[in-house]
C-alpha positions as CSV (number, residue, x, y, z in Angstrom):
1,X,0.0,0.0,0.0
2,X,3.0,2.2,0.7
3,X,3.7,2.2,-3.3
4,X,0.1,3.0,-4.0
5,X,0.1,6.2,-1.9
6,X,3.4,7.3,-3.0
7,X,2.3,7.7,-6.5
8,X,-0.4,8.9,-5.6
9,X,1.0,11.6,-3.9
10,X,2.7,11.9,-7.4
11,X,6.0,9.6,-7.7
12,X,6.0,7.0,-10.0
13,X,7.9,3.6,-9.6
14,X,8.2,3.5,-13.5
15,X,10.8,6.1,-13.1
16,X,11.8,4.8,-9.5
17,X,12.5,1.1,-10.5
18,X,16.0,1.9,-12.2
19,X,17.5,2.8,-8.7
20,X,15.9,0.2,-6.6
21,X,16.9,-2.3,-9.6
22,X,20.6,-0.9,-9.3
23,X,20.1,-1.4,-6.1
24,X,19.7,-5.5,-6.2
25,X,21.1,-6.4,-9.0
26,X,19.6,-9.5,-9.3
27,X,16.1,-8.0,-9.2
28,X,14.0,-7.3,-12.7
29,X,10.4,-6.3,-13.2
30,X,9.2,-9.5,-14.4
31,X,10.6,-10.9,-10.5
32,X,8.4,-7.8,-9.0
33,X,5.7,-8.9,-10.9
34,X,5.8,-12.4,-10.2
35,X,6.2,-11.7,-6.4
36,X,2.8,-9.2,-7.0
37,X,0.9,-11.8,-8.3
38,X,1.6,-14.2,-5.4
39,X,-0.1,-11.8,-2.9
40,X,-3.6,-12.6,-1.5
41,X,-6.0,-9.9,-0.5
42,X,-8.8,-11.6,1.4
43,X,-12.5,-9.6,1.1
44,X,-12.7,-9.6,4.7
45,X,-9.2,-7.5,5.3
46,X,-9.7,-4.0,7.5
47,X,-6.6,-2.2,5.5
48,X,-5.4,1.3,7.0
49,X,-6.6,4.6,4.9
50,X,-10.3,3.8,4.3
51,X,-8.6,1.2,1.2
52,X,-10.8,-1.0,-0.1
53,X,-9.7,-5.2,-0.7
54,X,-11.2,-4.6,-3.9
55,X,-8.9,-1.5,-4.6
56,X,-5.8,-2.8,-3.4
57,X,-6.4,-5.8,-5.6
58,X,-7.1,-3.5,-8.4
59,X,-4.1,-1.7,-8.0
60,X,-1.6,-4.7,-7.3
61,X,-3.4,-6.2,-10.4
62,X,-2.3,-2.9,-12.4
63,X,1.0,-2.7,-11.3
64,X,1.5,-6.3,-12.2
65,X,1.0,-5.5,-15.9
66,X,3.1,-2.0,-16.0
67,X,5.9,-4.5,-14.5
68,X,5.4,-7.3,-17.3
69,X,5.1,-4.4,-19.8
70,X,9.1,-3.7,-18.9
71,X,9.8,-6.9,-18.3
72,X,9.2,-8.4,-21.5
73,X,9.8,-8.4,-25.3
74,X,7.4,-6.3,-27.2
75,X,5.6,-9.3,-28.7
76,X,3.4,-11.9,-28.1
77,X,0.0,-11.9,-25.4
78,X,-0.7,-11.0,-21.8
79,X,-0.4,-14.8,-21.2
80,X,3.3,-15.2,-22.7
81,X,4.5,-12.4,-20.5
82,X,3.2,-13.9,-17.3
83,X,5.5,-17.0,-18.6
84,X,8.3,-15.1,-19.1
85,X,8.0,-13.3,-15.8
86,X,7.8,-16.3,-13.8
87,X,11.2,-18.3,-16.1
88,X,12.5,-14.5,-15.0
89,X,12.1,-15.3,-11.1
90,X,13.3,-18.6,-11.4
91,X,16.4,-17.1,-12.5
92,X,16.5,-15.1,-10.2
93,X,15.2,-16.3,-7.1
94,X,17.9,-16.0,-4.3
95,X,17.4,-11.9,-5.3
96,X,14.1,-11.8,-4.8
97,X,14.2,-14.0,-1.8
98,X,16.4,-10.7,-0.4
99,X,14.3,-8.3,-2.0
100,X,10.8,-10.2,0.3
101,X,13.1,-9.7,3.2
102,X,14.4,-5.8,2.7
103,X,10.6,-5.4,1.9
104,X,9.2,-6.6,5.1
């Protein structure tokens, strides 16, 4: 939720995500995105804000596509950049596994 108030107070991680990839190395959008989309937001959730399940799940939803939009070729479907985002965190997993524990 942190992400989703920052740009919405105006910053956008599109033009933050070169420094927090230079940051860990091992870290590429299509990882980010694959982490997103293994995130449950149960209906029943009291979030902090006055945010909705339903708009944080909207939100994560979005910013799982803007990450598979840089993370992969400019060809083929929705469905074929899913694929290559999850070969990407395969790839990478021991960075991601650092990334999940500098996020928490």
């Amino acid at each position: 939720m942190d992400v989703m108030f920052l740009e919405r107070a105006g910053y956008s991680v599109e033009v933050a995500l070169p420094v927090a990839l230079a940051k860990d190395g091992g870290c590429t959008p299509a990882t980010l995105a694959w982490l997103l989309s293994e995130i449950s937001i149960p209906e029943e959730v009291v979030l902090p804000a006055g945010v909705t399940p339903a708009e944080l799940r909207r939100y994560v939803a979005d910013l799982i596509s803007r990450f598979l939009a840089l993370a992969a070729p400019p060809y083929g479907c929705a469905q074929t950049r899913f694929l290559f985002a999850k070969s990407q965190f395969t790839t990478f997993q021991n960075a991601s596994m650092n990334l999940g524990r500098a996020l928490r």
